[in-house]
C-alpha positions in Angstrom: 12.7 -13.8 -18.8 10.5 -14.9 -21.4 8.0 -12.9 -22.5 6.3 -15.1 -26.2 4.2 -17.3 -23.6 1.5 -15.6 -21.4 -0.2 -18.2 -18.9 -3.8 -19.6 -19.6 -6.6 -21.2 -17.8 -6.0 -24.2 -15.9 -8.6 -27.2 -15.6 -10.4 -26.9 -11.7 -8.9 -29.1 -9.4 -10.4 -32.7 -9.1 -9.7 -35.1 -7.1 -7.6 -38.5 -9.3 -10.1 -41.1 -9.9 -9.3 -43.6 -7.2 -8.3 -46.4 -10.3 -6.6 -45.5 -13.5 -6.1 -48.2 -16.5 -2.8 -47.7 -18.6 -1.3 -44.4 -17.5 0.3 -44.4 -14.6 -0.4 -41.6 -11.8 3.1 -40.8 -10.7 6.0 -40.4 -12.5 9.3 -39.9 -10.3 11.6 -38.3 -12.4 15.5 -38.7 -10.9 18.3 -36.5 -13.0 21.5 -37.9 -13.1 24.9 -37.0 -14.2 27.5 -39.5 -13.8 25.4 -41.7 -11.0 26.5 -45.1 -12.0 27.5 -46.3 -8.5 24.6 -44.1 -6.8 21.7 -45.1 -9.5 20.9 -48.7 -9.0 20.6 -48.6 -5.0 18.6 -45.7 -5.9 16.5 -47.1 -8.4 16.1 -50.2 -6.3 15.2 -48.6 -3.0 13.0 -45.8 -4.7 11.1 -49.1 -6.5 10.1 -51.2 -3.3 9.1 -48.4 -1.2 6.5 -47.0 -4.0 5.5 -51.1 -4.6 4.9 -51.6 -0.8 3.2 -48.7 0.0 2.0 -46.4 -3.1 -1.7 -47.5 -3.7 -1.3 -45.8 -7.4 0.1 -46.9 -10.4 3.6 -45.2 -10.8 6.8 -44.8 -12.9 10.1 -44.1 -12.3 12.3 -42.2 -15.4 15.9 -41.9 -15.2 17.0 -38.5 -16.8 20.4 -38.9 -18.2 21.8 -35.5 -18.1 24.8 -36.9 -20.6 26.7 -38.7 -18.3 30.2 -39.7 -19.3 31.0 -42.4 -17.4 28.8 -45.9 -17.2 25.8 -44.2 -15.8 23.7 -44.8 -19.8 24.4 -48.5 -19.6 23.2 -49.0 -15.8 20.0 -46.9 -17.0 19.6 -48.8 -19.6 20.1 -52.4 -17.8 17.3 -50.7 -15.1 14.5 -50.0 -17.8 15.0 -53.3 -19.1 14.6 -55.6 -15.5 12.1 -53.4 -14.1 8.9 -52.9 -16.2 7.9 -49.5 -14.1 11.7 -48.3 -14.7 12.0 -45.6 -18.1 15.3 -44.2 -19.2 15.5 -40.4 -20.9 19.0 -39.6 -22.5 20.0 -35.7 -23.1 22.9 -35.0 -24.4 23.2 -31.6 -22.5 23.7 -31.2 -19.0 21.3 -29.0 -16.6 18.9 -30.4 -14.0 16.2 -27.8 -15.3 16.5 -28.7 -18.5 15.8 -32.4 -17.8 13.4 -31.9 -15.6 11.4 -30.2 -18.2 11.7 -32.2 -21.0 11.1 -35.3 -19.4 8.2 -33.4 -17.6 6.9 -32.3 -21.2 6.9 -35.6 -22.1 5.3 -37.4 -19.2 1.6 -38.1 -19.5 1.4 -38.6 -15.6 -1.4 -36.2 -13.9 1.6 -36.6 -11.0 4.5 -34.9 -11.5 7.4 -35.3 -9.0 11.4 -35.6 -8.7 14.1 -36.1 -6.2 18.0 -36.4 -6.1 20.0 -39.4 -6.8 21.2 -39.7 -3.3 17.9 -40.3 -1.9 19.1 -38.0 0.8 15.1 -37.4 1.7 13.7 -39.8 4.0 11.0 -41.6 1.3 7.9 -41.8 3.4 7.7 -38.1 2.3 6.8 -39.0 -0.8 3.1 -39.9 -0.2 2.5 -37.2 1.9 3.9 -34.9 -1.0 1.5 -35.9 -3.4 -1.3 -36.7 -1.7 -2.5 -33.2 -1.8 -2.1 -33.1 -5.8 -3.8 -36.3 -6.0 -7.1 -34.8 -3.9 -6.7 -31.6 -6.0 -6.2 -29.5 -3.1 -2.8 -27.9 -3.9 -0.7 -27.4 -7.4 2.4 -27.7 -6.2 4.3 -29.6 -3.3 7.5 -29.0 -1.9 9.6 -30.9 0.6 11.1 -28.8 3.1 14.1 -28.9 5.7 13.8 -25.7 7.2 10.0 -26.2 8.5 10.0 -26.4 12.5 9.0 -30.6 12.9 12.1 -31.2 10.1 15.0 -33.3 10.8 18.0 -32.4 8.9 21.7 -34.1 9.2 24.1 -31.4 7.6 27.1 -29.3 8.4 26.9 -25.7 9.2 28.3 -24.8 5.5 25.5 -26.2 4.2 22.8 -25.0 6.8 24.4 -21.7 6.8 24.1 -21.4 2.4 21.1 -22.9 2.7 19.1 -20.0 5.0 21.1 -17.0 3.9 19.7 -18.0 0.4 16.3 -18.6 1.3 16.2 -15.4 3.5 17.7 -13.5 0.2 14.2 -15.2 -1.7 12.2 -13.6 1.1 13.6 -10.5 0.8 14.5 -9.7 -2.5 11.4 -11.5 -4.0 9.1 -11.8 -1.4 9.2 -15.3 -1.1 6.9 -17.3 1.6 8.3 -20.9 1.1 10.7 -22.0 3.2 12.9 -24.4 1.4 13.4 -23.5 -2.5 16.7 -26.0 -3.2 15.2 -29.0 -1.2 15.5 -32.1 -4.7 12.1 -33.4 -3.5 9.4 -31.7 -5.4 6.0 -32.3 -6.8 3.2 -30.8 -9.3 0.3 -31.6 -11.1 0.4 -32.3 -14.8 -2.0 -29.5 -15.8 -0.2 -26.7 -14.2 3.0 -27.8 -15.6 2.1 -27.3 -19.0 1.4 -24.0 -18.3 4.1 -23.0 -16.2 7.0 -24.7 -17.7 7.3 -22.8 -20.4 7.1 -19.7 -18.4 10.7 -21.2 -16.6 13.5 -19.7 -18.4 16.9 -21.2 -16.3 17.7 -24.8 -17.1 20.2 -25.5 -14.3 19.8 -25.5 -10.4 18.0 -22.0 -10.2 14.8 -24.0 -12.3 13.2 -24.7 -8.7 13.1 -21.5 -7.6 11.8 -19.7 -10.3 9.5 -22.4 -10.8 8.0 -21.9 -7.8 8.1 -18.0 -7.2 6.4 -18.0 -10.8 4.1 -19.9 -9.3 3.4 -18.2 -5.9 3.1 -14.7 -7.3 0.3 -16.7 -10.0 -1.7 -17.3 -7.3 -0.9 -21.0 -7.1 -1.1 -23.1 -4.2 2.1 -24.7 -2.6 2.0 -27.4 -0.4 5.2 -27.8 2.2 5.9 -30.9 3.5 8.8 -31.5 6.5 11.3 -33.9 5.6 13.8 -36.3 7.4 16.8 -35.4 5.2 20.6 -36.6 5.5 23.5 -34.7 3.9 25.4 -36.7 1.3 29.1 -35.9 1.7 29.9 -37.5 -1.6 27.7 -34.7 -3.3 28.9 -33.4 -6.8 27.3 -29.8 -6.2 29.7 -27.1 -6.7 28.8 -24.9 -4.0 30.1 -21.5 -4.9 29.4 -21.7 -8.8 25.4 -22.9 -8.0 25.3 -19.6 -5.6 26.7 -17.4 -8.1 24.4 -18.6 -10.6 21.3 -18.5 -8.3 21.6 -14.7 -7.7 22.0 -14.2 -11.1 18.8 -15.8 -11.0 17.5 -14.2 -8.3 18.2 -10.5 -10.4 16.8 -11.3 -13.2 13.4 -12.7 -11.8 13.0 -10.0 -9.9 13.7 -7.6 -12.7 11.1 -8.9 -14.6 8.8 -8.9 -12.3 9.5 -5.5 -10.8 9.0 -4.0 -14.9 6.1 -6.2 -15.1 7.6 -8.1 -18.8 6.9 -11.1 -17.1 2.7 -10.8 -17.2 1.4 -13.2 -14.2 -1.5 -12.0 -13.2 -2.5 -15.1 -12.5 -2.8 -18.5 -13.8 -6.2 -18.6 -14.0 -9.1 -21.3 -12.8 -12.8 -21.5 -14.0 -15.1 -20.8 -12.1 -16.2 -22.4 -9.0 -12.6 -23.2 -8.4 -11.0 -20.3 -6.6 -13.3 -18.4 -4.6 -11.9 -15.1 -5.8 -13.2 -16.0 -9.3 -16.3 -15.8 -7.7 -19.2 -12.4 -8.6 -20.9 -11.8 -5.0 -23.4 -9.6 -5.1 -22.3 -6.7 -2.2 -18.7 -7.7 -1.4 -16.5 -5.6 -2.6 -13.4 -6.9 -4.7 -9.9 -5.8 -4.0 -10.4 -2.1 -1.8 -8.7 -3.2 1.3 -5.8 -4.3 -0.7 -5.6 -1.1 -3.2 -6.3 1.3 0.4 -3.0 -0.7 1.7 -1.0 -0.5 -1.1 -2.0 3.3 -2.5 -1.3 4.3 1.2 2.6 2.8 1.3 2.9 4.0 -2.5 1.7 7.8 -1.2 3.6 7.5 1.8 6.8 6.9 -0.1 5.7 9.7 -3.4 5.4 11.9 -0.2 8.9 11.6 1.0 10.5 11.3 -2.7 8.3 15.0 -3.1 9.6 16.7 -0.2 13.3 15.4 -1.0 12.9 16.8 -4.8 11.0 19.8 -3.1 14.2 20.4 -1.2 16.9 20.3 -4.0 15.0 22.0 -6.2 14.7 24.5 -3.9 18.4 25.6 -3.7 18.0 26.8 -7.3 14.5 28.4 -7.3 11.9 29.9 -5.8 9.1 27.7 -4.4 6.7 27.7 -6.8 9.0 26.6 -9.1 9.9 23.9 -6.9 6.9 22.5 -6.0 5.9 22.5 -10.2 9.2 20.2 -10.7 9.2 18.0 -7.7 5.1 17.2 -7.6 5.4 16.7 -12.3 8.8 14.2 -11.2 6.8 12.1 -7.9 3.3 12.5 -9.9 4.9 10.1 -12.8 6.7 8.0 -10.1 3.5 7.9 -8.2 1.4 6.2 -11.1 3.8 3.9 -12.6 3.7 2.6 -8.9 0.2 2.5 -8.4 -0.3 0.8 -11.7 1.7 -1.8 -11.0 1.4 -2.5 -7.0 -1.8 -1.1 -6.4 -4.1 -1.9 -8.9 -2.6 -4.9 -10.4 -1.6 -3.6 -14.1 1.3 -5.4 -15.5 3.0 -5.0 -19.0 3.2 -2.3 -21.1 -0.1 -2.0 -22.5 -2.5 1.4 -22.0 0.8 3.2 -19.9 0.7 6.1 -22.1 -2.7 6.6 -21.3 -2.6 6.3 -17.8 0.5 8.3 -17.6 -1.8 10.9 -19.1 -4.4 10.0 -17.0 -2.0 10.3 -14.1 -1.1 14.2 -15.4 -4.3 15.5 -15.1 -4.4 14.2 -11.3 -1.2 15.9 -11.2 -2.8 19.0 -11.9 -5.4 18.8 -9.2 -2.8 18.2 -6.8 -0.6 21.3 -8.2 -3.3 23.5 -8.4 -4.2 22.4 -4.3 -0.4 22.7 -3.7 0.1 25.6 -5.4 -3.2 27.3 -4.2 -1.7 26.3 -0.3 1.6 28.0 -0.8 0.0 31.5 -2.7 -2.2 32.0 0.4 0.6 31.3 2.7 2.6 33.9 0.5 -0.5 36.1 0.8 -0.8 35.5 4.9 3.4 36.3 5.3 6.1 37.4 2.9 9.0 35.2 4.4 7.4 32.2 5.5 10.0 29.5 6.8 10.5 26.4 5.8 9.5 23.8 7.9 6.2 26.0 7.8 5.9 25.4 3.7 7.1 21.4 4.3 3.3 21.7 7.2 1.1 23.5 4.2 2.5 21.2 1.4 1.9 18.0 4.0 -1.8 18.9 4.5 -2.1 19.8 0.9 -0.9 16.7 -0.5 -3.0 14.8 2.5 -6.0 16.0 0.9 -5.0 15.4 -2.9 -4.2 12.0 -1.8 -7.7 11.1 -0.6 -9.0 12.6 -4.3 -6.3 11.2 -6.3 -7.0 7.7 -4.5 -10.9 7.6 -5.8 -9.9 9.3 -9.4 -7.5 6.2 -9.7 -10.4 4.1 -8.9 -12.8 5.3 -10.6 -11.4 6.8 -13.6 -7.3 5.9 -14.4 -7.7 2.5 -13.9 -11.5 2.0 -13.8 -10.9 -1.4 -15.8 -9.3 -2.8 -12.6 -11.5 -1.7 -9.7 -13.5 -4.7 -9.3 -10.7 -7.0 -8.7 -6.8 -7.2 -8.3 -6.3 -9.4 -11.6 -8.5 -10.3 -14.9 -10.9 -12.4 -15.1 -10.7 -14.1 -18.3 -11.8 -17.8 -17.7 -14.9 -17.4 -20.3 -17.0 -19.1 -17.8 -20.2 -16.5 -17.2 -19.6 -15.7 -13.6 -23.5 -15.9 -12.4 -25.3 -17.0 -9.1 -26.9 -19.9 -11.3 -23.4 -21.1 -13.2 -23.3 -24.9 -13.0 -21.0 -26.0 -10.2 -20.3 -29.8 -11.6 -17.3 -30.7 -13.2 -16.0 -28.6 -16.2 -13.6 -29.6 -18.8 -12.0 -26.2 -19.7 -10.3 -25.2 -23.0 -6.8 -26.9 -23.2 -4.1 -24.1 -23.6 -3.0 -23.4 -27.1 0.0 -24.5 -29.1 0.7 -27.4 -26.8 -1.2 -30.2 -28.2 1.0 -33.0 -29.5 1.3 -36.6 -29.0 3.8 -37.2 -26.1 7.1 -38.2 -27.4 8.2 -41.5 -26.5 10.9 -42.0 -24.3 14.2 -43.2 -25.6 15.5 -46.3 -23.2 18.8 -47.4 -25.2 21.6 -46.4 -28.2 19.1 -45.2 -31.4 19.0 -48.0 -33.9 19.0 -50.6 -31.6 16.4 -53.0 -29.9 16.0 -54.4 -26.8 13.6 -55.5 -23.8 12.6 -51.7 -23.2 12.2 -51.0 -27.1 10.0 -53.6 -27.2 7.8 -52.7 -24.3 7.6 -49.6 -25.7 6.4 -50.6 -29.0 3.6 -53.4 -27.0 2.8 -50.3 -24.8 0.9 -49.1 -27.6 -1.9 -51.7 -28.0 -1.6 -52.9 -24.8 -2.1 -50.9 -21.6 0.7 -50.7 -18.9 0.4 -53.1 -15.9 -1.2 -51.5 -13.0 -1.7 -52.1 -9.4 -5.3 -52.7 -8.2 -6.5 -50.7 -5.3 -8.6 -53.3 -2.4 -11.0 -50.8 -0.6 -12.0 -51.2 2.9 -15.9 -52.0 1.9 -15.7 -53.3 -1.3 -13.2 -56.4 -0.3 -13.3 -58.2 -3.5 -14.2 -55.8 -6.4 -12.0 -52.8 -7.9 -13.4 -50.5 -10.2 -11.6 -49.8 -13.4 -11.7 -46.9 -15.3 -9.8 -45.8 -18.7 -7.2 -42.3 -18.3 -9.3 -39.5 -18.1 -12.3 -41.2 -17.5 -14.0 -40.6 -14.3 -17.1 -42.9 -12.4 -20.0 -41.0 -13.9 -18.5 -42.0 -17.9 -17.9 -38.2 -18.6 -14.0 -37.5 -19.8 -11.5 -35.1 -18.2 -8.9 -33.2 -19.5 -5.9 -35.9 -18.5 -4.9 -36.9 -21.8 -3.4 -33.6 -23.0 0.2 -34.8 -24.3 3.1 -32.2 -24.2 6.0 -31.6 -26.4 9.2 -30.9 -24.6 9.7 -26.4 -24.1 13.2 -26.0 -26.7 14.3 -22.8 -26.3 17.2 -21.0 -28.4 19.9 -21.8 -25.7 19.2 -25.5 -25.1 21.9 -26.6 -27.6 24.5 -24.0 -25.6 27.2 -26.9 -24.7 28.7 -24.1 -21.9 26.8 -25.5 -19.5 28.8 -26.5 -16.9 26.3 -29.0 -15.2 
């Protein structure tokens, strides 16, 4: 799991302007890998559905994930006949990896893709970004495992398909339904955060994409599809399993030892409502009362077990010395990290410390119980030492609960995550559009997409060269009251004149392993 990028602030949600000159708003992104008789019905189809009933400006790019048989050339023919039609050649395979390159690249506020077999009924699609469009959601996800789907599959499939998603809910507490589904969509501005956050570059890239972004506090629209099983499908079943819970171990790890810092993506203010300062409404208490009390409640039962062994080989005092130092350290890296929300490594000395002077007000309440029961009988038995030690830890709990609070991890106690969107948080903070800082280190000039053999010209070289002084052709939108006008405005520019953040370019995420040529898809 990577650990060099940590995520930033994104821009607040806003609604697309309802017009856009030059970039388009939706950029379908279809990886291939030796497609060439799937890719031109594909192509086709995907083409005359967005023209008859997309009322954006879109593009279609063909990701080329190094095909070996004709797949480049049909590509290339498609980019040439079709002026919304874009070709991206990689010479390594992985459906992650071209996904976020081409993704990198894109200057589309609309980010979507879907599989080459078109196996997802298309009238999806609008419903999948409308909410990205509006602003209302980050992501968007189609889904055949939501209640109103309807899915044409055999049981192998259905069977894979829920044992993995119930192994997402239960070894990373997953709460989408559908994580493999190819039909998937998210706005510009939160992928160049989050993509460089995604470490796997084959069929696992979905998932982690998305349970990155759903324990960031992100907001994941699901959207049931109509979806047909292609028999002819390339996917080899048992290797994309093996790799996904190889996936699947080594999210969680990361996010169980907290090297993976998501906090939260966070949004300025007047975005999210928990970014919000309310005077008299306290931040985060229920939530730290739930999870200190299923933290103590498992310390409890880890004491009394380490109470019981270490019993056998001393006498109690002893005992309870060893087992309460061994749950006391247990007990606050827990807290830390469930309770009060503090990932990474940073201050965990000091808390530890911290922690061990609790730990001495509960041993000296523990050990103060069991000296008076001594006093009271001189062979007291043990399930009546396990009744003192239960009512003595009961009421350290309560005091170690408010000296967490107030004093371990006083830094935290006003919220479950930082705050660090720079945007004074007062009652009289402007609540009109705000152009946030754009992250740094990912300001470049979009790299242009390659559409045929390098060295070579042709139709889609020189679009691409007249794309740069001329804008690309875009489809006007006829409102209902305004019959006979359409207003225009430039990328990034909205009605009132003022200018956006929508014209941050991105440079496609290399990593060390990219050039691994191992990778079997």
């Amino acid at each position: 799991m990577r650990t060099d990028s940590s995520p930033g602030t994104l821009p607040a949600r806003e609604h697309l302007p309802a017009a856009t000159a030059g970039t388009p708003v939706l950029d379908v992104v279809i990886p291939v890998y030796n497609e060439e008789k799937d890719l031109q019905p594909c192509v086709q189809r995907l083409h005359d559905h967005l023209t008859r009933t997309f009322p954006y400006s879109f593009r279609i790019t063909i990701a080329d994930n190094a095909s070996t048989d004709t797949t480049p050339l049909v590509a290339q023919r498609l980019a040439a006949r079709i002026p919304e039609v874009e070709n991206f050649r990689l010479e390594q395979k992985g459906r992650g990896r071209a996904l976020r390159t081409v993704w990198s690249a894109s200057d589309a506020p609309i980010l979507a893709y879907m599989d080459v077999d078109l196996s997802t009924d298309l009238n999806a699609l609008l419903p999948l970004v409308a909410p990205l469009i509006s602003g209302h959601s980050d992501l968007a996800i189609g889904s055949r495992l939501a209640r109103s789907s309807r899915v044409v599959r055999g049981p192998k499939r259905e069977f894979i398909s829920r044992a993995y998603n119930l192994i997402l809910r239960g070894s990373l507490q997953a709460r989408f339904s559908d994580a493999q589904c190819g039909f998937k969509a998210i706005r510009r501005d939160v992928a160049q955060i989050l993509l460089p956050l995604v470490e796997d570059t084959g069929w696992f890239f979905d998932t982690e994409m998305l349970v990155l972004a759903e324990r960031a506090g992100l907001r994941i629209h699901e959207v049931p599809v109509d979806w047909v099983d292609d028999p002819d499908s390339t996917v080899h079943i048992v290797k994309t399993a093996t790799d996904d819970l190889k996936g699947v171990w080594r999210v969680g790890r990361a996010l169980a030892t907290g090297s993976l810092s998501l906090d939260r993506l966070t949004r300025p203010f007047g975005d999210d409502p928990r970014d919000r300062d309310i005077m008299d409404v306290p931040k985060g208490l229920a939530r730290q009362l739930v999870g200190f009390c299923v933290v103590g409640g498992l310390s409890t039962l880890f004491y009394l077990l380490l109470y019981t062994v270490f019993r056998q080989f001393g006498g109690s005092q002893v005992a309870n010395a060893l087992a309460l130092l061994v749950s006391a350290v247990a007990n606050t890296a827990a807290n830390r990290r469930l309770t009060f929300g503090v990932r990474g490594r940073g201050g965990a000395v000091k808390h530890q410390a911290q922690g061990l002077v609790v730990f001495g007000i509960g041993l000296a309440l523990t050990s103060g119980s069991l000296f008076a029961l001594n006093t009271a009988t001189s062979s007291p038995a043990h399930s009546t030492e396990l009744a003192v030690l239960i009512a003595a830890n009961l009421a350290a709990t309560v005091l170690r609960f408010l000296l967490f609070r107030v004093w371990v991890f006083s830094d935290r106690r006003e919220g479950d995550e930082p705050t660090t969107t720079g945007v004074p948080a007062s009652a009289d903070a402007p609540h009109g559009p705000h152009v946030p800082p754009a992250p740094h280190a990912h300001h470049a000039s979009a790299p242009t997409y390659p559409t045929g053999t390098p060295g070579t010209g042709g139709p889609s070289a020189q679009r691409r060269q007249q794309s740069q002084s001329l804008p690309l052709p875009q489809r006007h939108i006829v409102h209902p009251h305004d019959h006979d006008t359409t207003t225009q405005f430039r990328a990034g520019e909205a009605a009132d004149g003022t200018w956006r953040d929508a014209t941050t370019q991105l440079q496609p995420v290399r990593r060390p392993h990219d050039t691994d040529p191992g990778d079997a898809r």
